[in-house]
Backbone bond lengths (Angstrom), bond angles and torsions (degrees), N, CA, C in turn:
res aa  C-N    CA-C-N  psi(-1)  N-CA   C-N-CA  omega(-1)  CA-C   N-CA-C  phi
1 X - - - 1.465 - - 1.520 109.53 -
2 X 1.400 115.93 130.12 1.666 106.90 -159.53 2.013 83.98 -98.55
3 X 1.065 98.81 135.01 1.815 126.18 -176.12 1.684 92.10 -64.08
4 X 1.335 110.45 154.49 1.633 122.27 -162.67 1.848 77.40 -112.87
5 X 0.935 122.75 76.68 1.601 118.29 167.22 1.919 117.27 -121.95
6 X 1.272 125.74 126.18 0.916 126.55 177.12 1.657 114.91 -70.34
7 X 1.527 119.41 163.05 0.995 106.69 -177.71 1.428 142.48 -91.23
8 X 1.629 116.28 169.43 1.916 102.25 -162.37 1.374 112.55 -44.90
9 X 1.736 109.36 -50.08 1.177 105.56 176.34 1.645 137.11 -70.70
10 X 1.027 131.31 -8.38 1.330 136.99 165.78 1.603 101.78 -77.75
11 X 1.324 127.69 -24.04 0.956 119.68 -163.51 1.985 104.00 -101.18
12 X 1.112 140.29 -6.94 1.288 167.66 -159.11 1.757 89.70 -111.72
13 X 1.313 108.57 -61.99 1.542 110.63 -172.34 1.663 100.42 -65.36
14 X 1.115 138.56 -27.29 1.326 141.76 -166.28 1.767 92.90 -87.58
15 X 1.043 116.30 -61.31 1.349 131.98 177.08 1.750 98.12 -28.93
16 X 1.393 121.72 -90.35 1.474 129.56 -158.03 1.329 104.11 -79.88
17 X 1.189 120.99 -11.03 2.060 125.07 153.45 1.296 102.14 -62.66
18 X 1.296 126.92 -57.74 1.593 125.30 174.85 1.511 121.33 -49.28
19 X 1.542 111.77 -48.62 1.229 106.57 179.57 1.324 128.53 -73.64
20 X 1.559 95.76 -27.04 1.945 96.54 164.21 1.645 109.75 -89.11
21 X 0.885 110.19 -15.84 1.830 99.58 -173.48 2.071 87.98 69.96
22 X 1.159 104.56 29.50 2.116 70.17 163.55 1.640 82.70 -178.34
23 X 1.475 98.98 121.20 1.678 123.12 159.63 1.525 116.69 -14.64
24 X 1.922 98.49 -57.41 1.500 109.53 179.01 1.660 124.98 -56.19
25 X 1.040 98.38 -52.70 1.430 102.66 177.85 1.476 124.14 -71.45
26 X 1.524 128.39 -23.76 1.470 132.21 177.97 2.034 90.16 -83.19
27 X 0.694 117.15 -23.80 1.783 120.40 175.12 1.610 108.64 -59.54
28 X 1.463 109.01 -53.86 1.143 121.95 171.21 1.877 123.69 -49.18
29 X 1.539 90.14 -50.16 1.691 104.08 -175.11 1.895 97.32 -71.14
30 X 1.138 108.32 -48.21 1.363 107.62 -178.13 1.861 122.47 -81.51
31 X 0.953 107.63 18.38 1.354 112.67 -164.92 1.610 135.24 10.25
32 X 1.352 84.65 68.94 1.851 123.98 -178.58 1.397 114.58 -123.62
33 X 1.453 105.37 157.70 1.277 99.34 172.16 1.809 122.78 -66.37
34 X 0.944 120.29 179.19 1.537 129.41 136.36 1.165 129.44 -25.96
35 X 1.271 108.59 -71.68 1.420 117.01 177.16 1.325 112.10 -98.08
36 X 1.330 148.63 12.57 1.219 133.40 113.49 1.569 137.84 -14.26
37 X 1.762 98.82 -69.38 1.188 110.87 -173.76 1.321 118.67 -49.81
38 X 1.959 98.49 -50.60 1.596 117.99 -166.13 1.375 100.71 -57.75
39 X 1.600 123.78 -35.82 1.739 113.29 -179.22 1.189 120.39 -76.95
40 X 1.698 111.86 -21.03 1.583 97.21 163.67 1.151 120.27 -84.97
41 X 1.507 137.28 13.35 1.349 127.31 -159.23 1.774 85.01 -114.60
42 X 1.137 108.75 -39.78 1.754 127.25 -179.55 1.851 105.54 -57.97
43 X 1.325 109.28 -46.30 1.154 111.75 160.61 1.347 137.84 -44.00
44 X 1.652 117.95 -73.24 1.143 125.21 126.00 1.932 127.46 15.14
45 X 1.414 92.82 -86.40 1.257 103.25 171.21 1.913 116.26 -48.68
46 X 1.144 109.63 -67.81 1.170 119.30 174.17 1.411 110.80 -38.06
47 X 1.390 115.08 -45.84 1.919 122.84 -168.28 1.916 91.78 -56.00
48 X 1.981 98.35 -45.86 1.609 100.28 -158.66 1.516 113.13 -90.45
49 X 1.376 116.27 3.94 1.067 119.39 -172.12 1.825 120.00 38.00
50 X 1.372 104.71 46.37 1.448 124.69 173.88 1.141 106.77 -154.78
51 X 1.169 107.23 136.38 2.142 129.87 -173.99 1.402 87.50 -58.72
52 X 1.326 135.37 167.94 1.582 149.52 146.28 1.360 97.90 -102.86
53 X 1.010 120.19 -53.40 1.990 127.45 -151.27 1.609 93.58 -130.17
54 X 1.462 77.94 139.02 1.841 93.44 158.79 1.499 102.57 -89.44
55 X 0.943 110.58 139.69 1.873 108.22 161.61 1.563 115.57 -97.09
56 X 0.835 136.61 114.90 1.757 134.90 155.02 1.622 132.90 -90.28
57 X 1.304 105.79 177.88 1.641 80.31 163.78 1.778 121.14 -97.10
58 X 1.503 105.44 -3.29 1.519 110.72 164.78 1.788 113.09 -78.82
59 X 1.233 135.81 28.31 1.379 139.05 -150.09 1.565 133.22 71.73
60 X 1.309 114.16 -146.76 1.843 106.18 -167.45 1.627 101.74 -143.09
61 X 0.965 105.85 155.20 1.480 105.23 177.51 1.575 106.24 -165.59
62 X 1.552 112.78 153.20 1.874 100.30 -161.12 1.915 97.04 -91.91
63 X 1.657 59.62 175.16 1.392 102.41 -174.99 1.287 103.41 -57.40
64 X 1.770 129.91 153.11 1.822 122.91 147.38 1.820 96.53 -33.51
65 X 1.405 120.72 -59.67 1.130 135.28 -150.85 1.860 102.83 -55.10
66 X 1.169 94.30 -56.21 2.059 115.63 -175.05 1.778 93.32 -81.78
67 X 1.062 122.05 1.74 1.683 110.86 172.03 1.549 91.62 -82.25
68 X 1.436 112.64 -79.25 1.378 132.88 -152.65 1.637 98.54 -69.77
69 X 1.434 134.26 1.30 1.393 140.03 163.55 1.846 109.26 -78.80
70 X 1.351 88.13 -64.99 2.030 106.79 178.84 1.469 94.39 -34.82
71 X 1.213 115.35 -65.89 1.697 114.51 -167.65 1.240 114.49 -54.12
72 X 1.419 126.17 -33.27 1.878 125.31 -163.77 1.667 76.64 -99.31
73 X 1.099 132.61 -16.73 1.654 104.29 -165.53 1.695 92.87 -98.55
74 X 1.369 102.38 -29.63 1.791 92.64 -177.94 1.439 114.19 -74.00
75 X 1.482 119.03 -31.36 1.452 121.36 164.53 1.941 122.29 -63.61
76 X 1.255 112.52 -30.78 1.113 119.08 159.50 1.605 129.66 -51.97
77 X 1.359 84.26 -54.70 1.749 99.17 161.66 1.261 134.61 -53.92
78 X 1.142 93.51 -53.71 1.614 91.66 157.09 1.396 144.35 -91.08
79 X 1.105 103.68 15.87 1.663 108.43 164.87 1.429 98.24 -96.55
80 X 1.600 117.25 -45.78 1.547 108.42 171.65 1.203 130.46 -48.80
81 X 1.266 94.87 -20.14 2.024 100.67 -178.95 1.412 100.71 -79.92
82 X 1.560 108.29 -57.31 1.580 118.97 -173.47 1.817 104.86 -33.95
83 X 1.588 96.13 -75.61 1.672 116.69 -175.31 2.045 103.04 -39.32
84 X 1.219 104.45 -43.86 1.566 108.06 -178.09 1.850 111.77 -48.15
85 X 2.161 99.21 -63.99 1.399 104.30 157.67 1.316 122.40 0.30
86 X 1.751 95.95 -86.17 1.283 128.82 -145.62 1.842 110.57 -46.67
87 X 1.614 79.07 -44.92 1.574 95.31 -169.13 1.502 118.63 -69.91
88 X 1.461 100.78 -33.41 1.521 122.54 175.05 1.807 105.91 -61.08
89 X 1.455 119.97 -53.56 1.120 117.37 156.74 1.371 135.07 -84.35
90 X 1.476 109.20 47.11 1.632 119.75 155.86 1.732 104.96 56.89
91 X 1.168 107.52 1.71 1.578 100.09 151.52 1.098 135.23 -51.89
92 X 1.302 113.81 156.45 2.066 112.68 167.36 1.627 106.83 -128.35
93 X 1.210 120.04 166.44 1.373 124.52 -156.23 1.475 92.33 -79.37
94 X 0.957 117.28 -1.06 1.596 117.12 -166.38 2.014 104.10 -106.39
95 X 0.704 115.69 5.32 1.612 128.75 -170.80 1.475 100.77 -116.55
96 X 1.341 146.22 -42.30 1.597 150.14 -149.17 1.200 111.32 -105.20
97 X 1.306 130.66 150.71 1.254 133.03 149.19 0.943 117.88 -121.06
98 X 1.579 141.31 -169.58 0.817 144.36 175.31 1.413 128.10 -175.69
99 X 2.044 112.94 87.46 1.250 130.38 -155.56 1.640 121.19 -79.15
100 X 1.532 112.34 159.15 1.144 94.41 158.21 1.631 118.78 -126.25
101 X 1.039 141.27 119.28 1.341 137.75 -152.45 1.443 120.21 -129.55
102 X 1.592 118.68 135.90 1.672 117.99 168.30 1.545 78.99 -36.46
103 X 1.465 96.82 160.73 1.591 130.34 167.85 1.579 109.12 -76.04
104 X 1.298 144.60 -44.77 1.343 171.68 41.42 1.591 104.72 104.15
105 X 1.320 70.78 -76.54 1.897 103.55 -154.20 1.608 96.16 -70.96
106 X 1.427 127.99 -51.33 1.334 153.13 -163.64 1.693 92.48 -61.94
107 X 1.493 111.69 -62.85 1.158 104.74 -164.90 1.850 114.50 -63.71
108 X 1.579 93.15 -42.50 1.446 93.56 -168.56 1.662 118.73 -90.85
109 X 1.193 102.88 -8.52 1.605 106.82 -178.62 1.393 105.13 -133.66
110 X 1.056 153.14 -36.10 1.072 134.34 -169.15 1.565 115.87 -101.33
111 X 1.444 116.44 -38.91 1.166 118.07 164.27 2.213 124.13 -38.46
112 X 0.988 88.48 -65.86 1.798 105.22 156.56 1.188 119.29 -46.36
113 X 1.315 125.10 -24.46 1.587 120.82 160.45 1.423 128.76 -100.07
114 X 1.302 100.73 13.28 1.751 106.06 -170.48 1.650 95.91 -84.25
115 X 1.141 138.83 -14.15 1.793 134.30 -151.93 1.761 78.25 -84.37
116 X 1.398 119.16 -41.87 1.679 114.02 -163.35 1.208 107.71 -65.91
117 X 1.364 124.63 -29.98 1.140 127.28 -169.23 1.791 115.24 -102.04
118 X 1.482 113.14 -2.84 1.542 128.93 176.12 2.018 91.94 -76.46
119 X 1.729 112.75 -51.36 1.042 124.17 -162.70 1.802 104.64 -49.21
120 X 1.410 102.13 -50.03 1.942 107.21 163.30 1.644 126.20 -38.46
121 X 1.637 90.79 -56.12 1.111 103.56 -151.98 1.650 108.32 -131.55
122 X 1.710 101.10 79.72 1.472 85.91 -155.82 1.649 118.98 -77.50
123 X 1.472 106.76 -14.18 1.319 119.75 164.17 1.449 134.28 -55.08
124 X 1.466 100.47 -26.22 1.267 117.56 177.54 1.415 108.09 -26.86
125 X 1.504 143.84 -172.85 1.447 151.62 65.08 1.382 123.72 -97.29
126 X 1.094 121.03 144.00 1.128 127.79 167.88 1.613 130.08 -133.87
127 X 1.779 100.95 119.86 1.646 95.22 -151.30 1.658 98.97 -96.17
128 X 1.340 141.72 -149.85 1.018 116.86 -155.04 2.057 83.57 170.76
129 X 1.681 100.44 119.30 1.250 77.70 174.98 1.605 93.59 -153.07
130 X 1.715 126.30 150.17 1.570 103.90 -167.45 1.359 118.20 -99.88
131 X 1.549 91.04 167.23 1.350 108.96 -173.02 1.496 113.36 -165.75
132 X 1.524 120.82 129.57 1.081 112.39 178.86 1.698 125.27 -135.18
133 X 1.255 111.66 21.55 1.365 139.72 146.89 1.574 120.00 -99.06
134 X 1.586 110.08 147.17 1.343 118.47 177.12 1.326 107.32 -44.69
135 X 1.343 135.42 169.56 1.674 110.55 146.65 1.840 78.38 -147.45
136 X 1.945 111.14 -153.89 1.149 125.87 -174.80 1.131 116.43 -105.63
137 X 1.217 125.10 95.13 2.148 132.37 -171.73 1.545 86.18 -53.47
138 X 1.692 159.79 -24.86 1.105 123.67 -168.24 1.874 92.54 -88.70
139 X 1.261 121.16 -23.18 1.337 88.30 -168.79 1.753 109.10 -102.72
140 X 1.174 109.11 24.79 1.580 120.55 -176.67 1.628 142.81 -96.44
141 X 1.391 84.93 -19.19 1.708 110.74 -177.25 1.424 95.18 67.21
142 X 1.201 156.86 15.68 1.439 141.70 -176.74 1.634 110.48 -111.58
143 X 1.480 113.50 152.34 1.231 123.07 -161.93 1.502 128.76 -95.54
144 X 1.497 93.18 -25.41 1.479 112.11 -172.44 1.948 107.37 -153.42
145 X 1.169 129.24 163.60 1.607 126.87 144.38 1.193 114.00 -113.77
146 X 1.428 116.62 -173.81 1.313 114.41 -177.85 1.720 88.25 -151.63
147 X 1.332 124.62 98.82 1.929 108.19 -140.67 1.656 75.51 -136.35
148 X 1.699 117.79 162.98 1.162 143.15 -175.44 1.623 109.70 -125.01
149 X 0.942 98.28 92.77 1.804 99.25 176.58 1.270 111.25 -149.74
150 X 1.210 105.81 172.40 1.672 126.50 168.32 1.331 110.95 -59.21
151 X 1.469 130.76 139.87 1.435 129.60 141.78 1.398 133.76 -1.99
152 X 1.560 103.04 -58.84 1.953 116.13 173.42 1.376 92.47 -62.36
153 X 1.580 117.98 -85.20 1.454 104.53 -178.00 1.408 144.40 -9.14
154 X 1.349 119.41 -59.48 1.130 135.38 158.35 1.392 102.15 -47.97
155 X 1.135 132.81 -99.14 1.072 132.91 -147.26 1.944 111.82 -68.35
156 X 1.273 134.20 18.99 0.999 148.56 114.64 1.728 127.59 -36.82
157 X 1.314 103.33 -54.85 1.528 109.03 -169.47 1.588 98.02 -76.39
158 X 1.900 84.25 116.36 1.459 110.58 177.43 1.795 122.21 -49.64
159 X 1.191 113.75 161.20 0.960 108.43 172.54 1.552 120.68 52.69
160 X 1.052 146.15 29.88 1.420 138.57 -156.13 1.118 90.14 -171.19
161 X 2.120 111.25 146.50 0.954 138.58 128.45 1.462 138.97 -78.79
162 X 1.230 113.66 129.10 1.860 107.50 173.30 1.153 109.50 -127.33
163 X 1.357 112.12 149.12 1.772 151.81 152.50 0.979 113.56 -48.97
164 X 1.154 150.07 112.23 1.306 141.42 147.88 1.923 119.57 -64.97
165 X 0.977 126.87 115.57 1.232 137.72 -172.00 1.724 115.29 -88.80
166 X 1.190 113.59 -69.88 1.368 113.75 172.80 1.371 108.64 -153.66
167 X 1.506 133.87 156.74 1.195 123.72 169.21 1.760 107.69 -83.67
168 X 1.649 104.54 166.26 1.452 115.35 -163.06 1.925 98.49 -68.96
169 X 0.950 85.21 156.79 2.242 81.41 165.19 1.404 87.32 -158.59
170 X 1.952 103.31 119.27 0.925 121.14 165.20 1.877 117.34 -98.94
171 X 1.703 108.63 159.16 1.441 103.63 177.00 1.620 91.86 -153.57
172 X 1.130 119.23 176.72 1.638 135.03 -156.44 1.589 93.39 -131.24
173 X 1.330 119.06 105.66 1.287 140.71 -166.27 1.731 113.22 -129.64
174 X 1.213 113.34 119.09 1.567 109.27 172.14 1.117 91.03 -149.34
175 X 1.703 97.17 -176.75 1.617 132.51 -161.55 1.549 102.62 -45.14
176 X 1.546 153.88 164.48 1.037 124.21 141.92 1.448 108.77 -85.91
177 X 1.043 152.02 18.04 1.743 154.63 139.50 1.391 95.38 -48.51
178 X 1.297 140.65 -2.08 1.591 106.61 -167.27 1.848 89.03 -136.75
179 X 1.337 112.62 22.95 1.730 124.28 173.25 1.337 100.99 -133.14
180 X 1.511 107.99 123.65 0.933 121.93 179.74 1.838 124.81 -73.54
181 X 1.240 137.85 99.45 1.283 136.58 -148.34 1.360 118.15 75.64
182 X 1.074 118.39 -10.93 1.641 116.56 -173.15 1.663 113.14 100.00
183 X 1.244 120.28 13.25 0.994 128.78 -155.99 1.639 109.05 -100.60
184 X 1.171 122.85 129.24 1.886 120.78 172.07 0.877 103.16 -52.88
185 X 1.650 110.03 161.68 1.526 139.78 155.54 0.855 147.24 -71.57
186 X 1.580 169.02 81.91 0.951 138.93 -119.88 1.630 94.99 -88.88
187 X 1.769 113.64 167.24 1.533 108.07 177.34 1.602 118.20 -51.12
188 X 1.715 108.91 -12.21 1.539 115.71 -159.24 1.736 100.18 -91.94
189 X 1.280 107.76 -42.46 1.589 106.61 175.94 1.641 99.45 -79.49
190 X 1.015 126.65 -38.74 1.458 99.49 176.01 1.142 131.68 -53.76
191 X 1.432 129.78 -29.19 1.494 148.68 166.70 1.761 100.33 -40.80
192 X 1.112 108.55 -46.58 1.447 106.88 168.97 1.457 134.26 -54.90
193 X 1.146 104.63 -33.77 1.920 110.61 -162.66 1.342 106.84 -101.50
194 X 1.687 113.76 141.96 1.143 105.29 177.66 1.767 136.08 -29.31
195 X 1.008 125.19 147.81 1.542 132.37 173.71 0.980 139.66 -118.63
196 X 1.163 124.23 85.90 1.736 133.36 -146.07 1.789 86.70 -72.51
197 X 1.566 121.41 132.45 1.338 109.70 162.61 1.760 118.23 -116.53
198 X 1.419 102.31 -174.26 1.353 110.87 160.88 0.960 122.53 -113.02
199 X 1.747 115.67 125.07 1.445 109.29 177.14 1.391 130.58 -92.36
200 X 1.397 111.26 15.92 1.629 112.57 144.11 1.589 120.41 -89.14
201 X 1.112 102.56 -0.06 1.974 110.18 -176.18 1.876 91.27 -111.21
202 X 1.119 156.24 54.51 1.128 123.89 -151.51 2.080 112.80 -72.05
203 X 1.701 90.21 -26.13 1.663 99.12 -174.74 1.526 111.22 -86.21
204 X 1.279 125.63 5.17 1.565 137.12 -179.98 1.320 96.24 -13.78
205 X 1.552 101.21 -90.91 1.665 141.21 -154.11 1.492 91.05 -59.52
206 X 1.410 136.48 -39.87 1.213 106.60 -171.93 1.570 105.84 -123.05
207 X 1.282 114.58 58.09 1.279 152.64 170.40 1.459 104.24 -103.95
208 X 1.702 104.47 -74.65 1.524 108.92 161.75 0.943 121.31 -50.67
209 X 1.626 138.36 -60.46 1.382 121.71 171.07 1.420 141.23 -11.52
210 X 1.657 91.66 -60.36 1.890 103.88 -169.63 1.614 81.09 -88.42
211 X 1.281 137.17 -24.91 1.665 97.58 -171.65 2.124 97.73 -72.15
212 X 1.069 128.71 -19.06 1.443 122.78 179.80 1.818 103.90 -76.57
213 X 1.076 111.45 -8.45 1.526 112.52 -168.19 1.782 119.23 79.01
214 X 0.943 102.87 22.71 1.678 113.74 -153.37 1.753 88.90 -108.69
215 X 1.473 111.70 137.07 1.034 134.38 171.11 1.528 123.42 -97.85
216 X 1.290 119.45 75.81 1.408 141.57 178.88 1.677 115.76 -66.35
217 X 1.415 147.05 61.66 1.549 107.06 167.26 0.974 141.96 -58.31
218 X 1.684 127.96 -2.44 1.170 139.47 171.86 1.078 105.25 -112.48
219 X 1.849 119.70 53.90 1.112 110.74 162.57 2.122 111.34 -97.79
220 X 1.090 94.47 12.61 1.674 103.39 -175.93 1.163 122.53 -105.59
221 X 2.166 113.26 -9.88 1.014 111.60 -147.32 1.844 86.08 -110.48
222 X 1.258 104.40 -177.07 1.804 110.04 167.42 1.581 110.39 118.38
223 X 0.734 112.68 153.06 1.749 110.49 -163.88 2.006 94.65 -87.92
224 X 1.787 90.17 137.77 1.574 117.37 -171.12 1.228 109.30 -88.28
225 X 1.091 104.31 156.22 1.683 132.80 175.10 1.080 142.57 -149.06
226 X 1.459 132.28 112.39 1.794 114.22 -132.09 1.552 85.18 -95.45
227 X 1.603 148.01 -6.37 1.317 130.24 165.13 1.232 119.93 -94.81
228 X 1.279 128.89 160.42 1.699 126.54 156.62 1.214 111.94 -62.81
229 X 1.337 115.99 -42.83 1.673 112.98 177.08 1.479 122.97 -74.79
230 X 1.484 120.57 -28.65 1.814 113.45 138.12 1.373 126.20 -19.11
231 X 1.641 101.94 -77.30 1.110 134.03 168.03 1.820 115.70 -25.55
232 X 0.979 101.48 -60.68 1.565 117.47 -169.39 1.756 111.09 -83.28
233 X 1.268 98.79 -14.84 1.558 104.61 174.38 1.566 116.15 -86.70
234 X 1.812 91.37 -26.34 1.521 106.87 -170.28 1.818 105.86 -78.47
235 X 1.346 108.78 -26.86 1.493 120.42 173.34 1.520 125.98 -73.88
236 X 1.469 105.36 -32.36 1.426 123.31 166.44 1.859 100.13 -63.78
237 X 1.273 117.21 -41.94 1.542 104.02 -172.96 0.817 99.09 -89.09
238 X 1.328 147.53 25.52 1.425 145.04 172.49 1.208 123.27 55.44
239 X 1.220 137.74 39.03 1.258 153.34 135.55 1.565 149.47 -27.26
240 X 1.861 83.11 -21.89 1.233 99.46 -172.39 1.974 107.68 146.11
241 X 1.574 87.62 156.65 1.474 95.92 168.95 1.822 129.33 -61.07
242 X 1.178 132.29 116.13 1.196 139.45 -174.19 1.630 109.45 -82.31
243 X 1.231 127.79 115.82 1.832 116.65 141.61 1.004 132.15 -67.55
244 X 0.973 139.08 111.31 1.514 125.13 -178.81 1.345 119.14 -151.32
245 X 1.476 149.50 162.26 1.212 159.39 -104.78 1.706 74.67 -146.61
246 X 1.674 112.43 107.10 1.377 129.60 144.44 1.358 124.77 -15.25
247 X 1.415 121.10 -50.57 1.414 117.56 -174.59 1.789 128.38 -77.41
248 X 1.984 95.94 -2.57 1.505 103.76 -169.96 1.691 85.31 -104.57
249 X 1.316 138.35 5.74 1.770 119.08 -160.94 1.229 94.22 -117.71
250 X 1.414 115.77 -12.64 2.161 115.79 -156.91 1.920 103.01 -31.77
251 X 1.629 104.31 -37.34 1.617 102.40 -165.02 1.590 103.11 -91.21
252 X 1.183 140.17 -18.99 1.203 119.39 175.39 1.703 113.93 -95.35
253 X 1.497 96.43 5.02 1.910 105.64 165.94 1.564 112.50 -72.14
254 X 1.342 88.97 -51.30 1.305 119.04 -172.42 2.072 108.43 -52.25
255 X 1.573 76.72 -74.16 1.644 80.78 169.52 2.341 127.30 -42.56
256 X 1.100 74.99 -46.08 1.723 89.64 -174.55 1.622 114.51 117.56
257 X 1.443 114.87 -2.70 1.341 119.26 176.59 1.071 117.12 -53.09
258 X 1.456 121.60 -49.45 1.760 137.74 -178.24 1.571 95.73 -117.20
259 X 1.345 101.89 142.98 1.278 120.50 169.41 1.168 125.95 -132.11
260 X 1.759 156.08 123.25 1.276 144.33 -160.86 1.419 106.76 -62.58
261 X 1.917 110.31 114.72 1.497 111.11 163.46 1.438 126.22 -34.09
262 X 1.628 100.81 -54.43 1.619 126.46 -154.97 1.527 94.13 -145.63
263 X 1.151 109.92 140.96 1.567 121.80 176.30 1.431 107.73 -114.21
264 X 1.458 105.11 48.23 1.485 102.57 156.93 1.554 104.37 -116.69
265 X 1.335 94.14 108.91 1.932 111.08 -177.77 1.749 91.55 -83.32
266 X 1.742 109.46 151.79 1.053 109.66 177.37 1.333 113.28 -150.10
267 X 1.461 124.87 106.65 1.662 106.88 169.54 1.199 143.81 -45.65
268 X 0.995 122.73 125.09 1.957 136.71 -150.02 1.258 94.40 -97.20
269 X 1.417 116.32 138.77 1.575 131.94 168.06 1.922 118.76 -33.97
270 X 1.636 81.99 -25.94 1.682 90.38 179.29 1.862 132.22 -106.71
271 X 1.013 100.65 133.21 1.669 103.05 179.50 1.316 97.77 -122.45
272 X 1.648 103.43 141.62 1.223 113.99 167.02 1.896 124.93 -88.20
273 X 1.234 91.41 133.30 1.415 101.52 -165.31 1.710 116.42 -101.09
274 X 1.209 134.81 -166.38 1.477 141.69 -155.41 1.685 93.46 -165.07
275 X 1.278 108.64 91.10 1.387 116.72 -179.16 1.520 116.69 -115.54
276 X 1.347 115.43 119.15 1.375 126.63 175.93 1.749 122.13 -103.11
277 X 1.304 132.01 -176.23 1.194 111.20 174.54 1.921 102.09 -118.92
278 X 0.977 96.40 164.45 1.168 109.50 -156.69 1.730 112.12 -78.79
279 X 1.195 103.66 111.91 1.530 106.59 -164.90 1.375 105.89 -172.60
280 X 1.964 108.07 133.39 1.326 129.43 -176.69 1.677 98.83 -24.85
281 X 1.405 116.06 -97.87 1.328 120.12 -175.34 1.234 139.47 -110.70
282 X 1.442 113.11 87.97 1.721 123.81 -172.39 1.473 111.93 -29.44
283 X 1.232 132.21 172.00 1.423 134.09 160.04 1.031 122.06 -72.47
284 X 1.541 133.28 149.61 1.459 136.47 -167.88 1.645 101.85 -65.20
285 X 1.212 131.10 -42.27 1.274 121.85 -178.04 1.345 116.64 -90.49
286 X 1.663 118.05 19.35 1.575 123.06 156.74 1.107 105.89 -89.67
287 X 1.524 128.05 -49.09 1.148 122.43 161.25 1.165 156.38 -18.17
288 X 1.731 108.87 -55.88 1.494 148.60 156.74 1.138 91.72 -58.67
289 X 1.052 151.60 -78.96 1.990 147.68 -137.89 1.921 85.99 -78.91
290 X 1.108 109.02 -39.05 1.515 98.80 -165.72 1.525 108.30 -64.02
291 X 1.198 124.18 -62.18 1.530 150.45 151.47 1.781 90.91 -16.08
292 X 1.310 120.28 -86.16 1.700 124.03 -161.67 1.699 100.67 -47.07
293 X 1.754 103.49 -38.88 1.943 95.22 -160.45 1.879 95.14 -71.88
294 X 1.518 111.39 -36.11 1.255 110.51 165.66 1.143 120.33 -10.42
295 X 1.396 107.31 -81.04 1.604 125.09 -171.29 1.439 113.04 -70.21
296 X 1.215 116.88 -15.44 1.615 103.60 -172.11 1.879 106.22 -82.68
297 X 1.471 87.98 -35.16 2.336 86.33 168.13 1.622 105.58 -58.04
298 X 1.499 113.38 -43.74 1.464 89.31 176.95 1.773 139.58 -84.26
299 X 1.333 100.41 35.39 1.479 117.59 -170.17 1.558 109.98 -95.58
């Protein structure tokens, strides 16, 4: 039975038309014309008998229909590319992974523990790409997350099981230029000094607050930063007091760059978890990585 599938290339041309919103510019990335692209994307349409794009005379932008297409065709794409890789480099499906991880966490903690776990498994790879919302493992090509949320959260995200790994432990860390002698804060003078925040955490800082009993109104205020590692760069220049989750700072403690304002550490609503999707029998080398990250929280 010959499969009702349109082709790679109409479907690639639909792809980088979507991501620019404009004919011209996916022409450019693909080194095609203009009107190239527009006939394979027109094609396309015609094959699906559904618009992708409105056209106007202010430009184009998709459809509900060409939104929720772009995504399964750009996720498609890239597992096809990935799987293509793989094969090209003498891999087997049984050797790879393929994570999805805070940006954060990956760089500063988990990345640094992968050499222990290469030493097991030297065949392994394991690729690593971010993400810090749930999304859908069937339409994603990805194998595992490595995600930071609340309890509800987690246990919301469909289809999936998670690990709990460790809970979060936050502490209030800045420059030592901005402590006088080297000396902590109490929770009451900290209420004072600038507060570098996160604007995916927005209630962090005054989370900590009321657990010290301390009455902060500027616990909301202070210039945002949607990473921890923003964040932590912004504290190194002394900018201000940092919150942040103990397990991403160990090297700028270490170093002397950051130093704890206040030594009131506090567990955060969030633990990072080890989430798979839910299925009879994972792969032998999901297994293994699950088992190794196991052991590395209890170290």
């Amino acid at each position: 039975m010959r499969r009702k599938l349109p082709s790679i290339q109409s479907l690639i041309c639909f792809e980088v038309a979507a991501r620019h919103a404009s004919f011209t510019n996916a022409a450019q990335e693909l080194a095609l014309t203009q009107g190239a692209v527009s006939r394979q994307v027109t094609t396309l349409e015609d094959m699906l008998g559904v618009p992708l794009f409105r056209r106007g005379q202010h430009g184009m932008q998709l459809t509900p229909a060409g939104q929720d297409y772009a995504r399964q065709v750009r996720n498609r794409l890239n597992g096809l590319e990935r799987d293509t890789l793989e094969i090209m480099g003498g891999k087997s499906p049984n050797e790879y992974l393929t994570l999805a991880a805070v940006p954060t966490f990956a760089s500063r903690w988990l990345i640094p523990q992968l050499p222990s776990f290469a030493q097991s498994f030297p065949q392994a790879q394991i690729d690593i790409e971010t993400c810090t919302r749930p999304f859908m493992f069937s339409d994603s090509g990805l194998d595992a997350a490595l995600y930071a949320g609340t309890p509800e959260q987690v246990a919301q995200w469909a289809g999936t099981k998670a690990t709990k790994l460790f809970d979060e432990q936050v502490i209030p860390v800045c420059s030592p230029a901005l402590l006088k002698k080297n000396r902590p804060l109490s929770p009451q003078q900290l209420s004072q000094m600038p507060l570098l925040q996160q604007s995916t955490r927005p209630d962090a800082w005054r989370q900590w607050f009321d657990a010290q009993g301390v009455d902060a109104p500027r616990a909301l205020t202070g210039p945002r930063y949607e990473l921890f590692s923003m964040q932590v760069a912004a504290a190194r220049a002394g900018l201000g007091v940092s919150l942040v989750p103990t397990l991403l700072i160990s090297t700028e403690l270490s170093s002397g760059d950051l130093v704890v304002a206040c030594k009131r550490q506090l567990t955060g609503l969030r633990a990072y978890y080890f989430v798979e999707p839910q299925v009879d029998q994972p792969r032998k080398i999901l297994r293994h990585f699950k088992d190794w990250l196991l052991e590395q929280t209890l170290r």
